[in-house]
Gaussian input, Z-matrix of N, CA and C with variables (Angstrom, degrees):
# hf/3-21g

backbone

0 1
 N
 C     1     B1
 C     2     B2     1     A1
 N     3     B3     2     A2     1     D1
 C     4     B4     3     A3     2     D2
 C     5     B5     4     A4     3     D3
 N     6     B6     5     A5     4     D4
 C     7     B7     6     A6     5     D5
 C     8     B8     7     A7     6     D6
 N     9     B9     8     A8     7     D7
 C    10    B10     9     A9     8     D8
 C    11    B11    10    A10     9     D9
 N    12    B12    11    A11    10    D10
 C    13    B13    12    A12    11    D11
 C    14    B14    13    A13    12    D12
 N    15    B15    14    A14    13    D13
 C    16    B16    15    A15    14    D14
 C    17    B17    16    A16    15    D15
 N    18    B18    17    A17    16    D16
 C    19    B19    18    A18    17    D17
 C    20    B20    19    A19    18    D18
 N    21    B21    20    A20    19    D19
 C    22    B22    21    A21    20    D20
 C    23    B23    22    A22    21    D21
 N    24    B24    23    A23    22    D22
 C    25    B25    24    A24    23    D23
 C    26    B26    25    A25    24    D24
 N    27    B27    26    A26    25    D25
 C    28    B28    27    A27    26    D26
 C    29    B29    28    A28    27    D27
 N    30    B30    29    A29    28    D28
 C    31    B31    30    A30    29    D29
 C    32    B32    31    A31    30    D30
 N    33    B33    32    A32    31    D31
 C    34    B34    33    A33    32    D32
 C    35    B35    34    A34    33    D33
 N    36    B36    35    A35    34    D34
 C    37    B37    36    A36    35    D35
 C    38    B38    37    A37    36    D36
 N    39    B39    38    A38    37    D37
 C    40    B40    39    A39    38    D38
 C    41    B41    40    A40    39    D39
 N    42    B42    41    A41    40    D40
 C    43    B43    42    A42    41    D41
 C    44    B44    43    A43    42    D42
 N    45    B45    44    A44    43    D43
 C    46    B46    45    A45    44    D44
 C    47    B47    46    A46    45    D45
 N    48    B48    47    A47    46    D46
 C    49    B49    48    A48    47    D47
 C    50    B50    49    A49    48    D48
 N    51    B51    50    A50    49    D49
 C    52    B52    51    A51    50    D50
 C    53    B53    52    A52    51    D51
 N    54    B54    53    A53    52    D52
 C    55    B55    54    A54    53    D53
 C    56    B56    55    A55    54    D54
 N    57    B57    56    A56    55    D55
 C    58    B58    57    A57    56    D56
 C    59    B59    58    A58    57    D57
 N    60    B60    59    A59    58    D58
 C    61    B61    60    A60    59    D59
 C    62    B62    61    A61    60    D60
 N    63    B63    62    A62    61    D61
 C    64    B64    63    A63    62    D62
 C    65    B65    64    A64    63    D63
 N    66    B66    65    A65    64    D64
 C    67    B67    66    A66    65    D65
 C    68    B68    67    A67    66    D66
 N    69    B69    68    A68    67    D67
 C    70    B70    69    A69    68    D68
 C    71    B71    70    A70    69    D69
 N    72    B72    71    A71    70    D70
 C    73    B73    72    A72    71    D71
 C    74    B74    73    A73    72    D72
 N    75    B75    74    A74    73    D73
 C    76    B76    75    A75    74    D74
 C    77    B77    76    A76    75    D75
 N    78    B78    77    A77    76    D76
 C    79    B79    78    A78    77    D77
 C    80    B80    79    A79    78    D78
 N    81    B81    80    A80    79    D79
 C    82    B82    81    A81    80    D80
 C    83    B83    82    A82    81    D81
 N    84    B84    83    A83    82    D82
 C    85    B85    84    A84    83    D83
 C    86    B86    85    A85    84    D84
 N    87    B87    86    A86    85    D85
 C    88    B88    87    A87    86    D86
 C    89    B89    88    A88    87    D87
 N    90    B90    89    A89    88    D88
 C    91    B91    90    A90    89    D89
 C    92    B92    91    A91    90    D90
 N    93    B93    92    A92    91    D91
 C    94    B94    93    A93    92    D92
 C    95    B95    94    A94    93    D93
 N    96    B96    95    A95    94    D94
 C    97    B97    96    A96    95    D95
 C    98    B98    97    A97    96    D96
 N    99    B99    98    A98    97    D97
 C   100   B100    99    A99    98    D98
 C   101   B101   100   A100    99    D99
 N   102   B102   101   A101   100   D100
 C   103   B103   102   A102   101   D101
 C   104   B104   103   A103   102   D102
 N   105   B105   104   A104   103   D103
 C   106   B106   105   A105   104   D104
 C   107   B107   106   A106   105   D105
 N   108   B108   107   A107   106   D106
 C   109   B109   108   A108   107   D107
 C   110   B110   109   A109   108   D108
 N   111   B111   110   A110   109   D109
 C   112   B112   111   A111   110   D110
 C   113   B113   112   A112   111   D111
 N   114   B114   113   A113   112   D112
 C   115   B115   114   A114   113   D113
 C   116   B116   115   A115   114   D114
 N   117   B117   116   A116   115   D115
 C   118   B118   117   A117   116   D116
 C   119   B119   118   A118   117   D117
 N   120   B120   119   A119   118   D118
 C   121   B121   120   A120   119   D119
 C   122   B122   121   A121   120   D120
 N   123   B123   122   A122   121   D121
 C   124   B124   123   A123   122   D122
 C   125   B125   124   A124   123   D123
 N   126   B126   125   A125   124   D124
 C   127   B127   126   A126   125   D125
 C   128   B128   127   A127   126   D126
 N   129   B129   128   A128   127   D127
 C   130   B130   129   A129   128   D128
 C   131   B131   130   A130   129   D129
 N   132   B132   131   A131   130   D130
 C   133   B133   132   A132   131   D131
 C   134   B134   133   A133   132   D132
 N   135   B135   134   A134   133   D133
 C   136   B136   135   A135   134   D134
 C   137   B137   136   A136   135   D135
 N   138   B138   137   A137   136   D136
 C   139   B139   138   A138   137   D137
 C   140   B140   139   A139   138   D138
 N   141   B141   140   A140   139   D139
 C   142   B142   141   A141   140   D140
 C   143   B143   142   A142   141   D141
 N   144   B144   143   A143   142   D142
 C   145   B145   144   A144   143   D143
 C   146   B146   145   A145   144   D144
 N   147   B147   146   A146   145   D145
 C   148   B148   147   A147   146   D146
 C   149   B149   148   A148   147   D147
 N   150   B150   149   A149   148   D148
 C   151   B151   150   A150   149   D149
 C   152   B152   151   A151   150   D150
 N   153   B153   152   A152   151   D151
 C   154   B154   153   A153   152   D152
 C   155   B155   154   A154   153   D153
 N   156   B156   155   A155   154   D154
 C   157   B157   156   A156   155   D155
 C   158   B158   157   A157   156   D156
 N   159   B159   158   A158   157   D157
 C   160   B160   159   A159   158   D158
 C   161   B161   160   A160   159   D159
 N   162   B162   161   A161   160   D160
 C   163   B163   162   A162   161   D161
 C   164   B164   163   A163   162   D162
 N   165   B165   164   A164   163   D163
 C   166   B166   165   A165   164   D164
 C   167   B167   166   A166   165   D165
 N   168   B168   167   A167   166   D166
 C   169   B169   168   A168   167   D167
 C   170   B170   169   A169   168   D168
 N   171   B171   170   A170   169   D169
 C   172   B172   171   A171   170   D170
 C   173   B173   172   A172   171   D171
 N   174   B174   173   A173   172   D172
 C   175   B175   174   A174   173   D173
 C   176   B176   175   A175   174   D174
 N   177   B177   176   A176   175   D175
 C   178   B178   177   A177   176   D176
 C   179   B179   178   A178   177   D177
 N   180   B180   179   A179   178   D178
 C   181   B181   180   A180   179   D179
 C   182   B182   181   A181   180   D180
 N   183   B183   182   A182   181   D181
 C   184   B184   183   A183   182   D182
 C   185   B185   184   A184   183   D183
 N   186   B186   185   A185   184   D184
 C   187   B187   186   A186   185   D185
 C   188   B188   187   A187   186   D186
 N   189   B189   188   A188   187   D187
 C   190   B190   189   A189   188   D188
 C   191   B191   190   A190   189   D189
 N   192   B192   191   A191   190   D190
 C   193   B193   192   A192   191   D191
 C   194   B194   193   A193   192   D192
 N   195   B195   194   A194   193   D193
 C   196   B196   195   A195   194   D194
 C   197   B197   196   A196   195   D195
 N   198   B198   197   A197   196   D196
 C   199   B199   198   A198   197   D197
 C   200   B200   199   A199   198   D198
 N   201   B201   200   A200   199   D199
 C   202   B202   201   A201   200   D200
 C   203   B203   202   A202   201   D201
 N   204   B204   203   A203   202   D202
 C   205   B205   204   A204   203   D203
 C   206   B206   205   A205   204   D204
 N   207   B207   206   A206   205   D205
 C   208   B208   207   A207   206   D206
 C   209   B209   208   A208   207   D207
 N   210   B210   209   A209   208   D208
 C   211   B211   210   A210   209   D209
 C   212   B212   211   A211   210   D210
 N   213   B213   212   A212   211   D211
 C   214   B214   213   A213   212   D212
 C   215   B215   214   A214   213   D213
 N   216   B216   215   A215   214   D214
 C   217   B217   216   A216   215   D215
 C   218   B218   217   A217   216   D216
 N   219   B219   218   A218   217   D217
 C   220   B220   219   A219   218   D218
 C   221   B221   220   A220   219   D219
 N   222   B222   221   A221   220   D220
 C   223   B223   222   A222   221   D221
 C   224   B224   223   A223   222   D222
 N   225   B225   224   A224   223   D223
 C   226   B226   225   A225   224   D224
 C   227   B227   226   A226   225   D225
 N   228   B228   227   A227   226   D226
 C   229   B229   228   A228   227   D227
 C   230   B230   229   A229   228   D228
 N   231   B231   230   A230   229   D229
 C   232   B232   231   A231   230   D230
 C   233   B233   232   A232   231   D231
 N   234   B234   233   A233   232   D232
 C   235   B235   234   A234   233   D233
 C   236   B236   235   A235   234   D234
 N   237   B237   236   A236   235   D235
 C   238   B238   237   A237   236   D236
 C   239   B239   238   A238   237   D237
 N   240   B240   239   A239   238   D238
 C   241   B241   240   A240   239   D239
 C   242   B242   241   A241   240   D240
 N   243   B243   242   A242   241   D241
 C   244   B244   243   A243   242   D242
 C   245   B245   244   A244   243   D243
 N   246   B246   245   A245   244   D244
 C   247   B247   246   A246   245   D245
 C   248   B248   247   A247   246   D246
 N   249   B249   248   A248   247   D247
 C   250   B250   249   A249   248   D248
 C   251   B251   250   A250   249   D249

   B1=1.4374
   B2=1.5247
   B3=1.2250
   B4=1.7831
   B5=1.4952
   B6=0.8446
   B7=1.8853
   B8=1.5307
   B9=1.4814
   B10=1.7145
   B11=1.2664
   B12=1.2832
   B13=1.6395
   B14=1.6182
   B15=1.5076
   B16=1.9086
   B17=1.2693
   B18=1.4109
   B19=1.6898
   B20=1.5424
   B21=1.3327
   B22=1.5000
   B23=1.5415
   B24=1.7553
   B25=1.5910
   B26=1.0720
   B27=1.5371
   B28=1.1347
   B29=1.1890
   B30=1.1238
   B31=1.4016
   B32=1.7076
   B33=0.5591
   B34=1.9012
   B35=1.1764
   B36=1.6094
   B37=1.7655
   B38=1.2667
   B39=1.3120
   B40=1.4994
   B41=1.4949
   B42=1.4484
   B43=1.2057
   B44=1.1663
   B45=1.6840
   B46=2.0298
   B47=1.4140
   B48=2.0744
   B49=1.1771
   B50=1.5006
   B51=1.4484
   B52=1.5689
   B53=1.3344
   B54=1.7067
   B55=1.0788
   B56=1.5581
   B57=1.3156
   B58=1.7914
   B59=1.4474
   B60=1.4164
   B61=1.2711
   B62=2.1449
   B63=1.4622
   B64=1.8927
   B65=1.8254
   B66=1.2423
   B67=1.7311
   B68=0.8869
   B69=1.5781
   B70=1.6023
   B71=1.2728
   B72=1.4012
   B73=1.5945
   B74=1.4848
   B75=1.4755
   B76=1.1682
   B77=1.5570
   B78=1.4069
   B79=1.4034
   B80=1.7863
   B81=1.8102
   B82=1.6962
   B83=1.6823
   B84=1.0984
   B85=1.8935
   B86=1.7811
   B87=0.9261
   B88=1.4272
   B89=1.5063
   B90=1.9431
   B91=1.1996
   B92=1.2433
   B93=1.4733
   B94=1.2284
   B95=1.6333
   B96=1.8874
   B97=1.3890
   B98=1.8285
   B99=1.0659
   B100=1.6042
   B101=1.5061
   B102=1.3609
   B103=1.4143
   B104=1.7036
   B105=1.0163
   B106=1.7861
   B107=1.5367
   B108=1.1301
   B109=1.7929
   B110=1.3859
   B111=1.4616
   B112=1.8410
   B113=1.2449
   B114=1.1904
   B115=1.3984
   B116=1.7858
   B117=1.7255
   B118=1.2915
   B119=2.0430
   B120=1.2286
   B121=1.2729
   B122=1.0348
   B123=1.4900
   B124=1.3832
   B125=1.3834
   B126=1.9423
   B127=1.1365
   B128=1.7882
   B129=1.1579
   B130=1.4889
   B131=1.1692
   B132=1.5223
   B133=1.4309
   B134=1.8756
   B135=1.0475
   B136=1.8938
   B137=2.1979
   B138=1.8366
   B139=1.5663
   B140=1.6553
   B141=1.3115
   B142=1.2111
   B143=1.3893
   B144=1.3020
   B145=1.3196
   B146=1.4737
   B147=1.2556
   B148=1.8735
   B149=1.2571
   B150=1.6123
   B151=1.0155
   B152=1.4893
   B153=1.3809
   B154=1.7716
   B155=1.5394
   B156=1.5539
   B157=1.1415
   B158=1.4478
   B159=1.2544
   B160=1.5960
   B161=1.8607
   B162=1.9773
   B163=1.3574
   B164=1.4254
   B165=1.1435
   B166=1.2857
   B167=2.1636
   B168=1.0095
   B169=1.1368
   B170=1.7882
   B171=1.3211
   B172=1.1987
   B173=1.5034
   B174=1.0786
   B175=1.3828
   B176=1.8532
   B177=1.4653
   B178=1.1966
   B179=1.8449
   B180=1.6201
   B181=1.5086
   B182=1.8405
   B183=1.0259
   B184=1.6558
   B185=1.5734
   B186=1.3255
   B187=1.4421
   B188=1.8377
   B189=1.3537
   B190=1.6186
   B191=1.4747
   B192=1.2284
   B193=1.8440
   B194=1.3346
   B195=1.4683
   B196=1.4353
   B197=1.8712
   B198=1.2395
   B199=1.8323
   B200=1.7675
   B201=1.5122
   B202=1.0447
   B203=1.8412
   B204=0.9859
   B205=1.6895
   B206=1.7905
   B207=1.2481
   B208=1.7546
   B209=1.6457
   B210=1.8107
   B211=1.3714
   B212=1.8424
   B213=1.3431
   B214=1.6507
   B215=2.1225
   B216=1.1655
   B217=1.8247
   B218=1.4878
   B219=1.2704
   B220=1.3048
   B221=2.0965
   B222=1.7501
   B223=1.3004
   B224=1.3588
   B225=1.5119
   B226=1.3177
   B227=1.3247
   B228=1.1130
   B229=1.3914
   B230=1.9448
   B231=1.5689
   B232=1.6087
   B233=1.4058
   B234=1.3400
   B235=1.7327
   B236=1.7422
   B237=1.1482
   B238=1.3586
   B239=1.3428
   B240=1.3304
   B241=1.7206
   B242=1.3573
   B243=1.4029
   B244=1.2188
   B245=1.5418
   B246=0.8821
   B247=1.6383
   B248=1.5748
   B249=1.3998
   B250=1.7279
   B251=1.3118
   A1=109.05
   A2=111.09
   A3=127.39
   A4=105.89
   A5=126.08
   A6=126.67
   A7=99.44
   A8=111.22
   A9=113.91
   A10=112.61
   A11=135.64
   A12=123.28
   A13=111.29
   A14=87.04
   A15=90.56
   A16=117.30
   A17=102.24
   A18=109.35
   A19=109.11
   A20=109.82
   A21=109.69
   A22=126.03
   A23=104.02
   A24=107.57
   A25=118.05
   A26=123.28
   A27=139.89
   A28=145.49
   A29=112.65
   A30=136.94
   A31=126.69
   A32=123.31
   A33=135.40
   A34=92.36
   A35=114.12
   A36=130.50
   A37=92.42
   A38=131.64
   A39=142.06
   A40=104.69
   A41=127.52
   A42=112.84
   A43=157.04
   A44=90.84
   A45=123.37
   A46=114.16
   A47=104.98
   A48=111.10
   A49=122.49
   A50=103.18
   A51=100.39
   A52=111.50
   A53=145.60
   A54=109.96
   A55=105.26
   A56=97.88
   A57=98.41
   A58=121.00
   A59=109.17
   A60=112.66
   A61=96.76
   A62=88.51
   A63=103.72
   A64=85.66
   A65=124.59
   A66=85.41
   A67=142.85
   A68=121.66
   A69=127.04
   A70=118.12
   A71=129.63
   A72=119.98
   A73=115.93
   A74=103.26
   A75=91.38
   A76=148.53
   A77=101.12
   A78=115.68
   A79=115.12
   A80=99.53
   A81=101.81
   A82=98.69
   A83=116.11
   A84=91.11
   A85=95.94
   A86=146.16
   A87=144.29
   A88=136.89
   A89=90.36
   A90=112.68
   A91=153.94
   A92=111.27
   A93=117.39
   A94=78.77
   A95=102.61
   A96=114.98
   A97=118.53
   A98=103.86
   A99=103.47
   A100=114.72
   A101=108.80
   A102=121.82
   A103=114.41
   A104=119.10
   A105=131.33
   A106=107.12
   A107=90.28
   A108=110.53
   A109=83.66
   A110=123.85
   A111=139.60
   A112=112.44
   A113=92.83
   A114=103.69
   A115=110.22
   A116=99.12
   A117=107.34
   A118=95.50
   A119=130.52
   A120=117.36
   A121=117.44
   A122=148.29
   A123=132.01
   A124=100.34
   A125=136.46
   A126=104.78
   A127=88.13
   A128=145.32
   A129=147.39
   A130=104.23
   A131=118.10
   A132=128.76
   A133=122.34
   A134=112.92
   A135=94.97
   A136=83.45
   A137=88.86
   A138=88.76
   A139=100.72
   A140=104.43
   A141=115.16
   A142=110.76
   A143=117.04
   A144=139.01
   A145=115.61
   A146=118.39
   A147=121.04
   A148=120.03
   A149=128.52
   A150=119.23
   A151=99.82
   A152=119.79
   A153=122.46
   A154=95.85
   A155=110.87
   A156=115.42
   A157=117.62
   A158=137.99
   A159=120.39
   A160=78.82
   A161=96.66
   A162=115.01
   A163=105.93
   A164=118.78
   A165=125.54
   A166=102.18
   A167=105.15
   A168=116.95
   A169=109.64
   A170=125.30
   A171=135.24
   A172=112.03
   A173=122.61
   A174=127.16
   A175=102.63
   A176=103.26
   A177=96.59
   A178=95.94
   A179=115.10
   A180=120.95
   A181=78.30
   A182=108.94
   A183=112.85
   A184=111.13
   A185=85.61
   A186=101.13
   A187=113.01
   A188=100.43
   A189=115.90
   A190=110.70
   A191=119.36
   A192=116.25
   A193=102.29
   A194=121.35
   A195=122.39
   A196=100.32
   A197=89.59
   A198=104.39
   A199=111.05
   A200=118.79
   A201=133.54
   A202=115.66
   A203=119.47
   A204=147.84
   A205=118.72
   A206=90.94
   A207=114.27
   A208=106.10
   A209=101.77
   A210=105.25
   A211=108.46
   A212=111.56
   A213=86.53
   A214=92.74
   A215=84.37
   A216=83.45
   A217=97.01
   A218=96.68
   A219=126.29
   A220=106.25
   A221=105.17
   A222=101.93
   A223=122.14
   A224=138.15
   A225=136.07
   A226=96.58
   A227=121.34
   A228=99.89
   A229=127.99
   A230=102.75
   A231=121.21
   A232=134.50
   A233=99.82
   A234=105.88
   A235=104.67
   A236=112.09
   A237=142.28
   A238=134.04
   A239=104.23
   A240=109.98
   A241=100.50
   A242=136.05
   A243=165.08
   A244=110.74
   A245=158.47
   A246=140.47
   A247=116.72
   A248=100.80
   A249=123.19
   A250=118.25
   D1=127.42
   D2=165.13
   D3=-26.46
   D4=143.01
   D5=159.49
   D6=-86.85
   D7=152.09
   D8=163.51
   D9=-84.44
   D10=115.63
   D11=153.51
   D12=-79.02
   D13=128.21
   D14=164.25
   D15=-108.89
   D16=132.19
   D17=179.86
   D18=-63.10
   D19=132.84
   D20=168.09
   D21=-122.76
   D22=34.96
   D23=-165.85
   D24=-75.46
   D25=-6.82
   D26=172.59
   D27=-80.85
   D28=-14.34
   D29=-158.40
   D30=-122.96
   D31=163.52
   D32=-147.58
   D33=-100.75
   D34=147.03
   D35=-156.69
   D36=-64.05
   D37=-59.24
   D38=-167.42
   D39=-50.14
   D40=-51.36
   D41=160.98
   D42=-29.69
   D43=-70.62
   D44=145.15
   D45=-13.04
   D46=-62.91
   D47=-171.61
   D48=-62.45
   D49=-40.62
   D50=-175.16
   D51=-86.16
   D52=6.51
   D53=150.16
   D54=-121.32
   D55=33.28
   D56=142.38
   D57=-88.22
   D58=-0.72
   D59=-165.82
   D60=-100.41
   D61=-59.52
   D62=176.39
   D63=-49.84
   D64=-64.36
   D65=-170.78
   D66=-66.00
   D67=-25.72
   D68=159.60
   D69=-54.15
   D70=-34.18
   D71=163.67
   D72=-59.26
   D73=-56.91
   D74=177.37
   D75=-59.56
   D76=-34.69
   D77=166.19
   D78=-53.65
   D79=-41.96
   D80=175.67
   D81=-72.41
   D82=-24.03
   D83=-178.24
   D84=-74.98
   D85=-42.65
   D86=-179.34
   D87=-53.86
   D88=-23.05
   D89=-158.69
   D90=64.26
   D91=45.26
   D92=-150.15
   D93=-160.45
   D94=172.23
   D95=-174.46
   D96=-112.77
   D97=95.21
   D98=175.50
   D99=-37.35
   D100=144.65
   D101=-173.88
   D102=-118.55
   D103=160.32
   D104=-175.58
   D105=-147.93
   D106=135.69
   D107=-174.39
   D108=-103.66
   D109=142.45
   D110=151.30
   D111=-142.34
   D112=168.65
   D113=-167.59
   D114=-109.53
   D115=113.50
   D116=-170.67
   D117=-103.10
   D118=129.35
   D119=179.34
   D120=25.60
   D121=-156.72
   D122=-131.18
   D123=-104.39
   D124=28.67
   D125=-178.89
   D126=-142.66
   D127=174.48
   D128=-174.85
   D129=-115.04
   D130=115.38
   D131=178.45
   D132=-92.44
   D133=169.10
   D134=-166.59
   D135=-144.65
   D136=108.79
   D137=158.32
   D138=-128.11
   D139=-153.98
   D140=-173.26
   D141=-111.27
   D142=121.80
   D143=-172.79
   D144=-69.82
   D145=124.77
   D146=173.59
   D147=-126.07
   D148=15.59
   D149=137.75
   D150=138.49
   D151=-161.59
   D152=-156.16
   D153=-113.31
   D154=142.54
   D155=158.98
   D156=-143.47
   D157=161.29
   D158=-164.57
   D159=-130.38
   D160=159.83
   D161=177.05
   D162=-148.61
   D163=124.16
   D164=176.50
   D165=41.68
   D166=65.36
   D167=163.05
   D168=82.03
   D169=-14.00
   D170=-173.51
   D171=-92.45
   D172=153.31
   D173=172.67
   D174=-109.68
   D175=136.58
   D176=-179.55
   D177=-151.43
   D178=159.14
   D179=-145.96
   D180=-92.46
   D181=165.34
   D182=149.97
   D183=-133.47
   D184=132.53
   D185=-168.98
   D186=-132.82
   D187=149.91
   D188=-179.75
   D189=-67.45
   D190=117.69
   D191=173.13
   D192=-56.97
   D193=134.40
   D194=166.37
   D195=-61.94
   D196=140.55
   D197=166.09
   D198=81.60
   D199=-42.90
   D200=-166.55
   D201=-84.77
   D202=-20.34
   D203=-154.67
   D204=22.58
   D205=38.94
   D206=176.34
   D207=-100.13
   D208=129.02
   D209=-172.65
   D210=-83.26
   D211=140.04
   D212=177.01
   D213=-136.67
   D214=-166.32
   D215=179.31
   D216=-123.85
   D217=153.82
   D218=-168.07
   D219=-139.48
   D220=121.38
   D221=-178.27
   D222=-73.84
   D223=154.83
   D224=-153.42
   D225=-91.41
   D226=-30.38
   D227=174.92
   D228=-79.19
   D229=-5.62
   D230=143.98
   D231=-46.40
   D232=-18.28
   D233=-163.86
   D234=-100.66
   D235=119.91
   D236=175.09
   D237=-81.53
   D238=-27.49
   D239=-171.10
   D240=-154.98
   D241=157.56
   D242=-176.03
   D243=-98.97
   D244=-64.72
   D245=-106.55
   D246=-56.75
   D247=128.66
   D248=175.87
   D249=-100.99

């Protein structure tokens, strides 16, 4: 079965955060790895999401490079898509 991505371009950091949060549970109750689309220069990329970390006052996602398997951070207001 397809996964749903939900667009979240709309919506307020606090939002972002909490169902970046409902999909990482959920995906770990299923067993499997939730994914995040961002926006790298002009096109939106989709890896797999590992969770929240804040820097100098910011909250930002950390996420797996597709292909490379290096974790890097990514800002919340970057994040584009959901899938759980």
């Amino acid at each position: 079965m397809k996964r749903y991505a939900e667009f979240i371009e709309e919506q307020n950091e606090i939002a972002v955060r909490k169902k970046l949060k409902l999909a990482k549970a959920k995906s770990e109750r299923k067993g499997r790895n939730s994914k995040v689309g961002y926006q790298q220069g002009n096109k939106v990329v989709s890896s797999e999401y590992k969770g929240l970390t804040k820097k100098n006052g910011l909250t930002y996602a950390k996420i797996q490079q597709p292909g490379k398997g290096s974790t890097s951070t990514v800002p919340v207001s970057d994040i584009r898509t959901v899938n759980d």
